[in-house]
PDB file with SEQRES, HELIX, SHEET and CRYST1 records, atoms N, CA, C and O in Angstrom:
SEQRES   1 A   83  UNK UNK UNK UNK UNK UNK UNK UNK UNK UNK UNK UNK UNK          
SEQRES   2 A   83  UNK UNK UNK UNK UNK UNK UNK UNK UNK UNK UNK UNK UNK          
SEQRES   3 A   83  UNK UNK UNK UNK UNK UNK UNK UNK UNK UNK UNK UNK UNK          
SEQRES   4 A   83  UNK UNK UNK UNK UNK UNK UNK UNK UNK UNK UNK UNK UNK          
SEQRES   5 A   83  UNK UNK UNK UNK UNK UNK UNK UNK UNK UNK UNK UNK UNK          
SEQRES   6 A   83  UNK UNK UNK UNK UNK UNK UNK UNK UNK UNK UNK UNK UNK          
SEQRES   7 A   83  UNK UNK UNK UNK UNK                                          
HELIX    1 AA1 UNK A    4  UNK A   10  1                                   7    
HELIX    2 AA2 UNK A   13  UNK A   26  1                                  14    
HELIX    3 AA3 UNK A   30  UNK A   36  1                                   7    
HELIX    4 AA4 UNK A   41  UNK A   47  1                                   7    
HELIX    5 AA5 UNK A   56  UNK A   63  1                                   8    
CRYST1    1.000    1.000    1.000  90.00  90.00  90.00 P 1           1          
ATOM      1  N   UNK A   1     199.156 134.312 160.586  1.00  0.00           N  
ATOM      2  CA  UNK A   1     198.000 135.176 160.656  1.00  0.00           C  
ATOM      3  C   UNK A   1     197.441 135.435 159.255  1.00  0.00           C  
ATOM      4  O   UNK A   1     196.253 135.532 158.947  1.00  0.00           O  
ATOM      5  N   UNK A   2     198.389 135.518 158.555  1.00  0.00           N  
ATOM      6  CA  UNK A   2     197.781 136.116 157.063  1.00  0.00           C  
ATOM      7  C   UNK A   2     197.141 134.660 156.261  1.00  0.00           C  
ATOM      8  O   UNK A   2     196.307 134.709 155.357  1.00  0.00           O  
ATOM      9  N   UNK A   3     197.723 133.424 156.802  1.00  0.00           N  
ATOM     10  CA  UNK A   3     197.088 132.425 156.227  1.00  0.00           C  
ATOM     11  C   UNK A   3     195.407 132.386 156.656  1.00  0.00           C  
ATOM     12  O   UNK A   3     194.509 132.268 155.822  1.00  0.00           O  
ATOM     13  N   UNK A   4     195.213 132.499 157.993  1.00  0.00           N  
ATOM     14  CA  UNK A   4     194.100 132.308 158.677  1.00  0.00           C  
ATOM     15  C   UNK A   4     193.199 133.311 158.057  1.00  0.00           C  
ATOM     16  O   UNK A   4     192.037 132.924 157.924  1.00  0.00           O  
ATOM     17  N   UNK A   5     193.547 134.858 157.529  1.00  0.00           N  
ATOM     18  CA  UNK A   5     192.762 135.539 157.110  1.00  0.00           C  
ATOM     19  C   UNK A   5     192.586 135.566 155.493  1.00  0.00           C  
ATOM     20  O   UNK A   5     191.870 136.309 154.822  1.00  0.00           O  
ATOM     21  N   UNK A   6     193.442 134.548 155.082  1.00  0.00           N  
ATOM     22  CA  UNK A   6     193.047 133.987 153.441  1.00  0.00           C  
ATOM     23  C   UNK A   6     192.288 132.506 153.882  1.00  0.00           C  
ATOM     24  O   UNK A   6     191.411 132.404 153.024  1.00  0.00           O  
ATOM     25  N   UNK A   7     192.213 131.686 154.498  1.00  0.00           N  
ATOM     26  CA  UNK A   7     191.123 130.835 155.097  1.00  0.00           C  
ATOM     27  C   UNK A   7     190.011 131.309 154.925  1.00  0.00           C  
ATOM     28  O   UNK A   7     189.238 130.851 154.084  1.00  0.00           O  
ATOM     29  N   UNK A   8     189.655 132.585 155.900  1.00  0.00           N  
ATOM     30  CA  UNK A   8     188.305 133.133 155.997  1.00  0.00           C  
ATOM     31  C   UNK A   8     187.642 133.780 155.086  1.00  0.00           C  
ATOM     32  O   UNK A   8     186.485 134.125 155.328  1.00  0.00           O  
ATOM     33  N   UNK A   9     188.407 134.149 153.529  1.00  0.00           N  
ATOM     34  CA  UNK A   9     188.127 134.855 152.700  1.00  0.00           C  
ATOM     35  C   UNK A   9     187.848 133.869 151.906  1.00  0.00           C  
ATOM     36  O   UNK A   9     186.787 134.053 151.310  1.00  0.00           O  
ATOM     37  N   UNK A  10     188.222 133.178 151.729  1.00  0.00           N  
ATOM     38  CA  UNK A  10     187.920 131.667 150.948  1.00  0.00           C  
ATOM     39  C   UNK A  10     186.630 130.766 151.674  1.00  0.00           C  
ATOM     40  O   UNK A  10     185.769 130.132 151.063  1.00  0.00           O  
ATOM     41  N   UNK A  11     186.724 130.864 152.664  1.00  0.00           N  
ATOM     42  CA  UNK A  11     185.981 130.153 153.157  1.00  0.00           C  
ATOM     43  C   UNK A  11     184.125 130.598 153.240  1.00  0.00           C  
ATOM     44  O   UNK A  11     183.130 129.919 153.495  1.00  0.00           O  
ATOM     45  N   UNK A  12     184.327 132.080 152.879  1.00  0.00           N  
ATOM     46  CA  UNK A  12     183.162 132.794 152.999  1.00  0.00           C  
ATOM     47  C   UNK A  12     183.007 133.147 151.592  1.00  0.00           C  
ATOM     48  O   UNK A  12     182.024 133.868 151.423  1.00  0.00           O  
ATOM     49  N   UNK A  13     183.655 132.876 150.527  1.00  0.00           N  
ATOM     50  CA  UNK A  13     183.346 133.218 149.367  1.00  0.00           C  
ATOM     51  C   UNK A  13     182.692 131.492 148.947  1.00  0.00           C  
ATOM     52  O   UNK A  13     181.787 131.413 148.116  1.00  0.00           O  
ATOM     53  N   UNK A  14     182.991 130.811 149.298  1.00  0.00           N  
ATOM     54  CA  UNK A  14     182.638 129.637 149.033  1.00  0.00           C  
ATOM     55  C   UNK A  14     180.617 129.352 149.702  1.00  0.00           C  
ATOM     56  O   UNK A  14     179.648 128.781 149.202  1.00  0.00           O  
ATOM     57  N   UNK A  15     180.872 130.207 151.168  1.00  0.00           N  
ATOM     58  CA  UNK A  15     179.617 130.187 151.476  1.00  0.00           C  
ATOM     59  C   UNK A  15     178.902 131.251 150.414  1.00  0.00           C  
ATOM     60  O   UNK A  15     177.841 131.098 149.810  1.00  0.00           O  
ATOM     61  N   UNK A  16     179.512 132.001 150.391  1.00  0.00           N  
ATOM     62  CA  UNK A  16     178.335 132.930 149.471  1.00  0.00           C  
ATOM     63  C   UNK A  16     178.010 132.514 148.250  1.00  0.00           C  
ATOM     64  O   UNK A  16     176.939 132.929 147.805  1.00  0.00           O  
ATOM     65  N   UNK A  17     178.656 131.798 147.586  1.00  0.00           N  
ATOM     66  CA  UNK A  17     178.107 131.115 146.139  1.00  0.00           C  
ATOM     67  C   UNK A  17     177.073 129.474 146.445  1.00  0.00           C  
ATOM     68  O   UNK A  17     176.330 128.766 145.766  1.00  0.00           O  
ATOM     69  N   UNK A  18     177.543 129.481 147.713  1.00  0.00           N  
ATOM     70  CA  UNK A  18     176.659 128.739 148.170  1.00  0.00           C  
ATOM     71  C   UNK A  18     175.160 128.717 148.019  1.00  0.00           C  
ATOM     72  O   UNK A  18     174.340 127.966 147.491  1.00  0.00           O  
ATOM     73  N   UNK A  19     175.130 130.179 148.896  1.00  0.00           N  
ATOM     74  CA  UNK A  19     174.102 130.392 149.639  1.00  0.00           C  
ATOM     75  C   UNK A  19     172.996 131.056 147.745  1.00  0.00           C  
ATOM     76  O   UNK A  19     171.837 130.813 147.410  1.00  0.00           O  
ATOM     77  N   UNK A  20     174.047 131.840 147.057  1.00  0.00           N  
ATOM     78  CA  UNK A  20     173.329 132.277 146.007  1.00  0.00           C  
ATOM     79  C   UNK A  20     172.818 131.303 145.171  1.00  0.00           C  
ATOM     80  O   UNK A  20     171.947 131.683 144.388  1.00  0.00           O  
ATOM     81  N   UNK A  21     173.212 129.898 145.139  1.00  0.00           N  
ATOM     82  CA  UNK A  21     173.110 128.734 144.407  1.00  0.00           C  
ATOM     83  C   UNK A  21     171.591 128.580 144.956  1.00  0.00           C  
ATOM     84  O   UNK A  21     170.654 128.563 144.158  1.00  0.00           O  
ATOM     85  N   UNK A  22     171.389 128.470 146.363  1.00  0.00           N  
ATOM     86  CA  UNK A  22     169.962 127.962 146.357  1.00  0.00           C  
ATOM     87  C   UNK A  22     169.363 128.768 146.447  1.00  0.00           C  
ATOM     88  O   UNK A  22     168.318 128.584 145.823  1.00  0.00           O  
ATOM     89  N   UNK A  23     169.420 130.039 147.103  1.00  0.00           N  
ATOM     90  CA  UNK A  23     168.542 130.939 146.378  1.00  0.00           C  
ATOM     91  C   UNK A  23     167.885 131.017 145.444  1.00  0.00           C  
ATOM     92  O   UNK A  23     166.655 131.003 145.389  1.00  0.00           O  
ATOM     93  N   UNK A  24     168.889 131.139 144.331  1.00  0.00           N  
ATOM     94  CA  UNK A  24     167.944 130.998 142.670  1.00  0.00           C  
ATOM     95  C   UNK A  24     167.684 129.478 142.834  1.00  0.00           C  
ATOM     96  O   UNK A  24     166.542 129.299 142.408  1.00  0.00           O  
ATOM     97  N   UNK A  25     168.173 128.377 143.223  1.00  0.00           N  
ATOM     98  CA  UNK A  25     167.484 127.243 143.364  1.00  0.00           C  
ATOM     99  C   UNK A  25     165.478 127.438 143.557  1.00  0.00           C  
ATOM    100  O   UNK A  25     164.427 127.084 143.023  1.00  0.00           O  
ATOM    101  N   UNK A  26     165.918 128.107 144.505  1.00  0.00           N  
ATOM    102  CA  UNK A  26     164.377 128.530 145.425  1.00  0.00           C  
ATOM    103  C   UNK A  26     163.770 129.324 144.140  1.00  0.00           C  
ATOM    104  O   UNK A  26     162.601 129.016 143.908  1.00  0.00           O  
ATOM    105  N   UNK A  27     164.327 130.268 143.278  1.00  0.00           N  
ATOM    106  CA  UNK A  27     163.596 130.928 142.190  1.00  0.00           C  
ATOM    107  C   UNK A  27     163.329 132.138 143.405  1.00  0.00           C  
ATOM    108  O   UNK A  27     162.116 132.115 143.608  1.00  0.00           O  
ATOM    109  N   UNK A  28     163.976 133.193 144.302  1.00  0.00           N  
ATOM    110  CA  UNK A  28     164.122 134.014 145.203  1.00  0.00           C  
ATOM    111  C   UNK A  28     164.900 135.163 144.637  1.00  0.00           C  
ATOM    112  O   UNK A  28     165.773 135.137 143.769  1.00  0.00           O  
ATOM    113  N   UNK A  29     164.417 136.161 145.294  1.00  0.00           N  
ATOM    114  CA  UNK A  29     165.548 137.464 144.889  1.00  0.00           C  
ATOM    115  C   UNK A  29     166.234 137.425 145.970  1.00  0.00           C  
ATOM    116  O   UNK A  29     165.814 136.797 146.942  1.00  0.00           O  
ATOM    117  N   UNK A  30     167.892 138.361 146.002  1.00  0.00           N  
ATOM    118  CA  UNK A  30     168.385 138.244 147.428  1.00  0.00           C  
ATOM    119  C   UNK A  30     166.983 139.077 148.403  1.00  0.00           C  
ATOM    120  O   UNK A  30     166.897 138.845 149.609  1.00  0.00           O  
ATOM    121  N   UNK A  31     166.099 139.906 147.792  1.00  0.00           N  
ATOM    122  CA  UNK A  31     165.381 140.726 148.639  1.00  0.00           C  
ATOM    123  C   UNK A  31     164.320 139.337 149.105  1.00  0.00           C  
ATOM    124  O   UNK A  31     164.253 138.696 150.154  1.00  0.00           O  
ATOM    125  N   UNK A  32     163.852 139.273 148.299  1.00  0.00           N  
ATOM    126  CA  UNK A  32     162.819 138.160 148.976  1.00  0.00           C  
ATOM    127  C   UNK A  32     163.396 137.002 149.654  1.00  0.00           C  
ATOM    128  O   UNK A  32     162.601 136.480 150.435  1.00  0.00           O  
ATOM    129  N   UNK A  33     164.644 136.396 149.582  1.00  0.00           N  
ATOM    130  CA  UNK A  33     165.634 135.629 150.320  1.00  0.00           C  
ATOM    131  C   UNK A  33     165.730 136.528 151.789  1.00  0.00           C  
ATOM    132  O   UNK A  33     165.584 135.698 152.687  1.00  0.00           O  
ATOM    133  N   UNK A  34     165.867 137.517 152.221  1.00  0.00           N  
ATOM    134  CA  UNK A  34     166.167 138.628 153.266  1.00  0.00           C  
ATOM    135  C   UNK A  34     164.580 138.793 153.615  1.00  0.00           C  
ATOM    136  O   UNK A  34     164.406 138.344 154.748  1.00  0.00           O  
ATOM    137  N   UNK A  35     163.686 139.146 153.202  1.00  0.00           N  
ATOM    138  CA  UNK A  35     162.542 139.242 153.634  1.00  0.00           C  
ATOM    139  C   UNK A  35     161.917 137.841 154.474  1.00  0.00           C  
ATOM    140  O   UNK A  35     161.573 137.893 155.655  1.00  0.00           O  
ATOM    141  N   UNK A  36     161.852 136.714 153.707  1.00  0.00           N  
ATOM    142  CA  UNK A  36     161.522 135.059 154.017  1.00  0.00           C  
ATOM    143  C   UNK A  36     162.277 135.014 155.057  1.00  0.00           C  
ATOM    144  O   UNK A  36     161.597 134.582 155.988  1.00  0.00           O  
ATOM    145  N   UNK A  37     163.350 135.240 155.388  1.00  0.00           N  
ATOM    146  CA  UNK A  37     164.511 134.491 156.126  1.00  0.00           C  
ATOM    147  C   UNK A  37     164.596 135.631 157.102  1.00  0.00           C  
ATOM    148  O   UNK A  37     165.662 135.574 157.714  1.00  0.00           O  
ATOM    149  N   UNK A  38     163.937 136.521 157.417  1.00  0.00           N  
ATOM    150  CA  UNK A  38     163.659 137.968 159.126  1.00  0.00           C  
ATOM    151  C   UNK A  38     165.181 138.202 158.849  1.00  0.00           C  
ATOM    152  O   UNK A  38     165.863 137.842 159.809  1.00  0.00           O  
ATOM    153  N   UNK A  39     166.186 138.902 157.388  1.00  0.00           N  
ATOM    154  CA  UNK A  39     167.538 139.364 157.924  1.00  0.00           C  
ATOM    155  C   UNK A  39     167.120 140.404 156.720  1.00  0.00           C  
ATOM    156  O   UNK A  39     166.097 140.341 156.037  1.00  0.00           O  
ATOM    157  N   UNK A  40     168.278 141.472 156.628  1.00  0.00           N  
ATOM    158  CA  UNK A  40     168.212 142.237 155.551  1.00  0.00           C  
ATOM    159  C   UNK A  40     168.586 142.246 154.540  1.00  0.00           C  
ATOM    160  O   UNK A  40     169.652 141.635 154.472  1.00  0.00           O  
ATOM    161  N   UNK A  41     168.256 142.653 153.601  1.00  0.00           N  
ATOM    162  CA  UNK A  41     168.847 142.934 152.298  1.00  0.00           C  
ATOM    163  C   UNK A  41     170.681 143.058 152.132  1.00  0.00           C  
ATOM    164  O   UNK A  41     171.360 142.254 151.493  1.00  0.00           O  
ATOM    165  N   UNK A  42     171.164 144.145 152.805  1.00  0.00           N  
ATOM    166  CA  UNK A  42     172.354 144.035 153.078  1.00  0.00           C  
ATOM    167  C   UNK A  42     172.945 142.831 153.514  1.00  0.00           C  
ATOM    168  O   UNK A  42     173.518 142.328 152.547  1.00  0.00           O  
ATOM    169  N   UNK A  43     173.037 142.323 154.257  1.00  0.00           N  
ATOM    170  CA  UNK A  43     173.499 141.245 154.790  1.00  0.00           C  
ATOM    171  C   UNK A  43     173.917 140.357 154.085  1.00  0.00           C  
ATOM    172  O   UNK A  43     175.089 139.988 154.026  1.00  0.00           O  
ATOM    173  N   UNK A  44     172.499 139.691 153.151  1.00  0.00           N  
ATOM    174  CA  UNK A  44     171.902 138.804 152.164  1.00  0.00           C  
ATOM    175  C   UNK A  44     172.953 139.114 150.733  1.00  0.00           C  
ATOM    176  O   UNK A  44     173.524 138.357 149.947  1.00  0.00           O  
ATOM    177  N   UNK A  45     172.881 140.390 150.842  1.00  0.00           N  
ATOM    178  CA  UNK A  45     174.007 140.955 149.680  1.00  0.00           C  
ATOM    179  C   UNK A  45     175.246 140.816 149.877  1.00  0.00           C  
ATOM    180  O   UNK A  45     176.014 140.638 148.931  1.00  0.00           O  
ATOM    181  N   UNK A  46     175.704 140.878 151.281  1.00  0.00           N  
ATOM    182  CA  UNK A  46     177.510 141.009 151.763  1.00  0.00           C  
ATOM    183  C   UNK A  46     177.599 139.477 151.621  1.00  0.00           C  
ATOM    184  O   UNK A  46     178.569 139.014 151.020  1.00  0.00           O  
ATOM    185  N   UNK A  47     176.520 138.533 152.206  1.00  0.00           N  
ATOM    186  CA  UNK A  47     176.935 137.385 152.548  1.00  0.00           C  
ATOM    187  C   UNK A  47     177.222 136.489 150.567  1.00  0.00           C  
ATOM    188  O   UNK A  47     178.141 135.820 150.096  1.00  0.00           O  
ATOM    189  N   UNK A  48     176.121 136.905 150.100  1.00  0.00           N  
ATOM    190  CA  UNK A  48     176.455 136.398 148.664  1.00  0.00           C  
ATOM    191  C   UNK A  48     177.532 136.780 147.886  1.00  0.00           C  
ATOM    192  O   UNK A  48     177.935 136.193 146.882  1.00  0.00           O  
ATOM    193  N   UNK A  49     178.093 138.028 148.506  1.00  0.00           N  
ATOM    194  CA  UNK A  49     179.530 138.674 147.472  1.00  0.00           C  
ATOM    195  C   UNK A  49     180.763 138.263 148.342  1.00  0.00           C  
ATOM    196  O   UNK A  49     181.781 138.885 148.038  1.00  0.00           O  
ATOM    197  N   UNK A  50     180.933 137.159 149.577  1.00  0.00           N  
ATOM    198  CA  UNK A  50     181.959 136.730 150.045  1.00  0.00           C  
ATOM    199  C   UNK A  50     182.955 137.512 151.138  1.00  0.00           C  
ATOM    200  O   UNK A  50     184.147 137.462 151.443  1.00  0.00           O  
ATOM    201  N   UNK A  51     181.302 138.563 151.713  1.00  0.00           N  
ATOM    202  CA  UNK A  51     182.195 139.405 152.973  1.00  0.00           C  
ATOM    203  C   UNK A  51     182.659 138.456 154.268  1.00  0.00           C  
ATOM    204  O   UNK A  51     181.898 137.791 154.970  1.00  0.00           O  
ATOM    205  N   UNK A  52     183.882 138.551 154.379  1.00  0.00           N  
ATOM    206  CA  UNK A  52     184.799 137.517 155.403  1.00  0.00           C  
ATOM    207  C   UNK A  52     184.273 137.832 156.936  1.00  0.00           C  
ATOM    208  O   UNK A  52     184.236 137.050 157.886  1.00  0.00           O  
ATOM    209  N   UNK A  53     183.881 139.202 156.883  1.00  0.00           N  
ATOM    210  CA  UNK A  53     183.112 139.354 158.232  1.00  0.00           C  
ATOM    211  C   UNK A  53     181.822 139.829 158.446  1.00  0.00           C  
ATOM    212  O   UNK A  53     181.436 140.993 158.339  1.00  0.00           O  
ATOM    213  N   UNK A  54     181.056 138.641 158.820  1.00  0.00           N  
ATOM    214  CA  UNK A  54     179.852 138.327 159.038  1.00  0.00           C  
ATOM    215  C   UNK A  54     179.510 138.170 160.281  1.00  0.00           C  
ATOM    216  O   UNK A  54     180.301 137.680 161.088  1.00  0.00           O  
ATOM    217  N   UNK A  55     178.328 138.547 160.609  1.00  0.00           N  
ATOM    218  CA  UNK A  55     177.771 137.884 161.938  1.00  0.00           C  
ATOM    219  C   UNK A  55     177.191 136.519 162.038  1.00  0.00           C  
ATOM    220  O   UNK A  55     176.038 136.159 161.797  1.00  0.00           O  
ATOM    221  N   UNK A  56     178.043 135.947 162.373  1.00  0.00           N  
ATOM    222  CA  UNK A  56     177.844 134.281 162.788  1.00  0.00           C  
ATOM    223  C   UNK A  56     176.478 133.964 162.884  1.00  0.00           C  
ATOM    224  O   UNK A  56     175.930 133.205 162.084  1.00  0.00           O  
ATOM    225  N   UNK A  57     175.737 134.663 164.090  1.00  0.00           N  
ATOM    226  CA  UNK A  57     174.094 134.063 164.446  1.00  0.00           C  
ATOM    227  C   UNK A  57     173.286 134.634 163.320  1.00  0.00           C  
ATOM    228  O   UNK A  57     172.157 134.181 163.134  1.00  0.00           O  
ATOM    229  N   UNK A  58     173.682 135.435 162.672  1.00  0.00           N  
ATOM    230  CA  UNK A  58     172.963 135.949 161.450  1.00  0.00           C  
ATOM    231  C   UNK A  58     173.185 134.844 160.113  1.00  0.00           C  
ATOM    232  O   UNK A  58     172.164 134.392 159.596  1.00  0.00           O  
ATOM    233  N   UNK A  59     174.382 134.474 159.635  1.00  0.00           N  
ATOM    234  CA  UNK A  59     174.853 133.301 158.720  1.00  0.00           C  
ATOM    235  C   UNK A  59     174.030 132.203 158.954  1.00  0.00           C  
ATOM    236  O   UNK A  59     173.627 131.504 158.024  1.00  0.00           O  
ATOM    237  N   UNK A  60     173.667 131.934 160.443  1.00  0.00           N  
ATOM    238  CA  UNK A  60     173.103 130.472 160.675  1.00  0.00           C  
ATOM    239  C   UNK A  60     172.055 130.757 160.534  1.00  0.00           C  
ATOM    240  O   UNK A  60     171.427 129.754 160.197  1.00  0.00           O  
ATOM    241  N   UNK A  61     171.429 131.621 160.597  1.00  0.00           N  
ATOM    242  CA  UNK A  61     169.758 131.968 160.454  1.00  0.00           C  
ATOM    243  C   UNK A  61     169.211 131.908 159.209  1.00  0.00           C  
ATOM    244  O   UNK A  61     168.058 131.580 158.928  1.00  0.00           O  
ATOM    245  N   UNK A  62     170.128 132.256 158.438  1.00  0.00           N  
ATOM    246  CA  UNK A  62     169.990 132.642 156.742  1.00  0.00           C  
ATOM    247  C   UNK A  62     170.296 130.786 156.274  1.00  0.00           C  
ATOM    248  O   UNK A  62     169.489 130.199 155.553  1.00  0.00           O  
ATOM    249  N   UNK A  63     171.369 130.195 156.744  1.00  0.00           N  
ATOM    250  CA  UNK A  63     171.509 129.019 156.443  1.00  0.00           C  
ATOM    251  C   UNK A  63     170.302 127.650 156.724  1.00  0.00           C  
ATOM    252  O   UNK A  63     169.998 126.619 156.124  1.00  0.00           O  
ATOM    253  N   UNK A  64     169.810 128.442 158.160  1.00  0.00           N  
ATOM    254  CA  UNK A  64     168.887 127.239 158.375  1.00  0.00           C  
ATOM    255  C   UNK A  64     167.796 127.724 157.817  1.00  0.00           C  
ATOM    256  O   UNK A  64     166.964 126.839 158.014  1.00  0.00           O  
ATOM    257  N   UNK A  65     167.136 128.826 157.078  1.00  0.00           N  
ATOM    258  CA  UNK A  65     166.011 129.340 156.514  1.00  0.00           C  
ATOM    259  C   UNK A  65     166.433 128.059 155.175  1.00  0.00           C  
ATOM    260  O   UNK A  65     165.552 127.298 154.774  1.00  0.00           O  
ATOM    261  N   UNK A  66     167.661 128.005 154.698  1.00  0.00           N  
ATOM    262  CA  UNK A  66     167.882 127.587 153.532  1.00  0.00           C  
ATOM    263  C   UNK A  66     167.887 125.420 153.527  1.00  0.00           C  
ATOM    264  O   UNK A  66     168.125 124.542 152.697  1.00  0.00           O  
ATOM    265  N   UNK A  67     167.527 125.478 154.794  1.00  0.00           N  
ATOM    266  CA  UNK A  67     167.918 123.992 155.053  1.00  0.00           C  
ATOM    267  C   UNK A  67     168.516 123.424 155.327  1.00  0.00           C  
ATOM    268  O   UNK A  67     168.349 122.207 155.237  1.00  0.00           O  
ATOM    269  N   UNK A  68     169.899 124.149 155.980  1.00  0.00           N  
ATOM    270  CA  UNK A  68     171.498 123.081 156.087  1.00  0.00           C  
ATOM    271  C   UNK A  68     172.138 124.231 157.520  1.00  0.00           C  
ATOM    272  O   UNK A  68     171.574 125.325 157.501  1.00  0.00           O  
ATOM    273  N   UNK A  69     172.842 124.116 158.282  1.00  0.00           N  
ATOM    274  CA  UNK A  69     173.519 124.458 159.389  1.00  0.00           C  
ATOM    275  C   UNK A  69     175.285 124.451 158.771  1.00  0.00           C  
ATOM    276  O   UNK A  69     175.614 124.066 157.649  1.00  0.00           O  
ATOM    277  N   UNK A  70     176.292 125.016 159.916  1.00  0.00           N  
ATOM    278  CA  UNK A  70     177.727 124.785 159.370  1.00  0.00           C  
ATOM    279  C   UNK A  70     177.838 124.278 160.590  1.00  0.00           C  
ATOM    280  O   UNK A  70     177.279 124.531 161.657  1.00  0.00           O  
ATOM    281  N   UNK A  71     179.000 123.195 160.118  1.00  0.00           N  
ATOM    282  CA  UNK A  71     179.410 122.154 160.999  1.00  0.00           C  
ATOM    283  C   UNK A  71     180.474 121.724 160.880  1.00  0.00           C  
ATOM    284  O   UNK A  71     180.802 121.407 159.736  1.00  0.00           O  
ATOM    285  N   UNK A  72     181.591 121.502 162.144  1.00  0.00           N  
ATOM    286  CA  UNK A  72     182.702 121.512 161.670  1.00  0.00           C  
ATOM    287  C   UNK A  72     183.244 120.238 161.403  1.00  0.00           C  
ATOM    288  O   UNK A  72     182.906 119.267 162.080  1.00  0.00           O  
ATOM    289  N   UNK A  73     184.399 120.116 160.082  1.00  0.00           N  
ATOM    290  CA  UNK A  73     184.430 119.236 159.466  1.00  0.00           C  
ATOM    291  C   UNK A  73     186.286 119.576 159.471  1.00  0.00           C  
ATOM    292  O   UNK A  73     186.877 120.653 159.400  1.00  0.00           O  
ATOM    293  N   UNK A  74     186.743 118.357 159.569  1.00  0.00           N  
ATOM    294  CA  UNK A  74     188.196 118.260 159.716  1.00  0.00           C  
ATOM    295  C   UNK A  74     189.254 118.940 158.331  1.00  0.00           C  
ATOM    296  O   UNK A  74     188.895 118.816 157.160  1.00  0.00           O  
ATOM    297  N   UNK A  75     190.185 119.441 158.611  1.00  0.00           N  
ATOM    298  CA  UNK A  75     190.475 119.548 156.747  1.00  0.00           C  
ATOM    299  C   UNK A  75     191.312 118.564 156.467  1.00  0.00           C  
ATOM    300  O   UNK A  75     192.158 118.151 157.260  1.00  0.00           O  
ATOM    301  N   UNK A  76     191.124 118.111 155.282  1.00  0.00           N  
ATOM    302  CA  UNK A  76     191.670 116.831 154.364  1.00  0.00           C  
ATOM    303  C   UNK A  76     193.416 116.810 155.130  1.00  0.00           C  
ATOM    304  O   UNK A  76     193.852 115.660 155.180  1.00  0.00           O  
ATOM    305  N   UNK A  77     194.164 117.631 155.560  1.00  0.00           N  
ATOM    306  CA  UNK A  77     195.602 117.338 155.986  1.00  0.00           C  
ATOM    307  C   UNK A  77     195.409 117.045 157.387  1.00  0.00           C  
ATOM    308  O   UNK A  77     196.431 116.755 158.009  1.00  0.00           O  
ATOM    309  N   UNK A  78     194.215 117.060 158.073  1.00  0.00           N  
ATOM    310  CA  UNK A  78     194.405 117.128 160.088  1.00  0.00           C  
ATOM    311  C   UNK A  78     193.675 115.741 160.161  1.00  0.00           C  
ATOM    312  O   UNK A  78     192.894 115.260 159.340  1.00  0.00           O  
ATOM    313  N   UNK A  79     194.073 115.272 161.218  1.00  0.00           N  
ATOM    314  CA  UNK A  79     193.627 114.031 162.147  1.00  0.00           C  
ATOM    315  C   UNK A  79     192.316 114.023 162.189  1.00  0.00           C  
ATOM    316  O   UNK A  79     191.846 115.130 162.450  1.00  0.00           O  
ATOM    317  N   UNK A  80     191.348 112.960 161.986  1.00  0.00           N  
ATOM    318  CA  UNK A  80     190.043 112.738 162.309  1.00  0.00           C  
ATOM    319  C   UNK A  80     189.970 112.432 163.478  1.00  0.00           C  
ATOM    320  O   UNK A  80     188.902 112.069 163.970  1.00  0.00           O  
ATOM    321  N   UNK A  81     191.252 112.528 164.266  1.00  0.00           N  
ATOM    322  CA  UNK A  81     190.811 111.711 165.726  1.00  0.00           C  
ATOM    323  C   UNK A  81     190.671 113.045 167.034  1.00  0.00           C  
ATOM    324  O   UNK A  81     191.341 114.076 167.086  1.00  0.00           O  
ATOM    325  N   UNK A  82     190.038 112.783 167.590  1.00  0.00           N  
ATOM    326  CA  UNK A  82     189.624 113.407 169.121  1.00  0.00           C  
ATOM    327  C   UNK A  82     191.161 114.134 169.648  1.00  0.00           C  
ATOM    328  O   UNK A  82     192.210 113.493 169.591  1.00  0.00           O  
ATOM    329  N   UNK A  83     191.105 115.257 170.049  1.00  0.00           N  
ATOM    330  CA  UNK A  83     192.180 115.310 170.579  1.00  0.00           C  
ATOM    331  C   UNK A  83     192.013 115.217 172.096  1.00  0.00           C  
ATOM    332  O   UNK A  83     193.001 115.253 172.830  1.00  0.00           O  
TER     333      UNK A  83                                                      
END                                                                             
């Protein structure tokens, strides 16, 4: 359990430097990133500082404003094959 919830803390800190990367890519504030993209300021702020709990349909909204979706991708130690 405690691995799975260092997964998700990692895994969402990784999105949030993500997401702040194209932001300033875009030349955007998180406010005008939250305004453009119909979510809030807060959100826009939790999601860039690596809060582990997020609202999913909210992440994808902010992601596809930004151009890209999450999709799941095998990790480097598990089987590529179908189970």
């Amino acid at each position: 359990m405690i691995y799975a919830a260092l997964t998700s803390i990692t895994m969402m800190a990784t999105i949030g430097k993500f997401v702040a990367s194209r932001r300033k890519a875009l030349k955007l504030t998180q406010e005008e990133l939250a305004f453009q993209s119909g979510l809030g300021y807060r959100f826009v702020r939790e999601v860039e500082g690596g809060k582990p709990t997020v609202q999913f349909n909210k992440l994808e909204q902010l992601l596809a404003f930004l151009g890209f979706s999450l999709v799941p991708t095998p990790n480097s130690s598990q089987s590529t094959e179908v189970l």
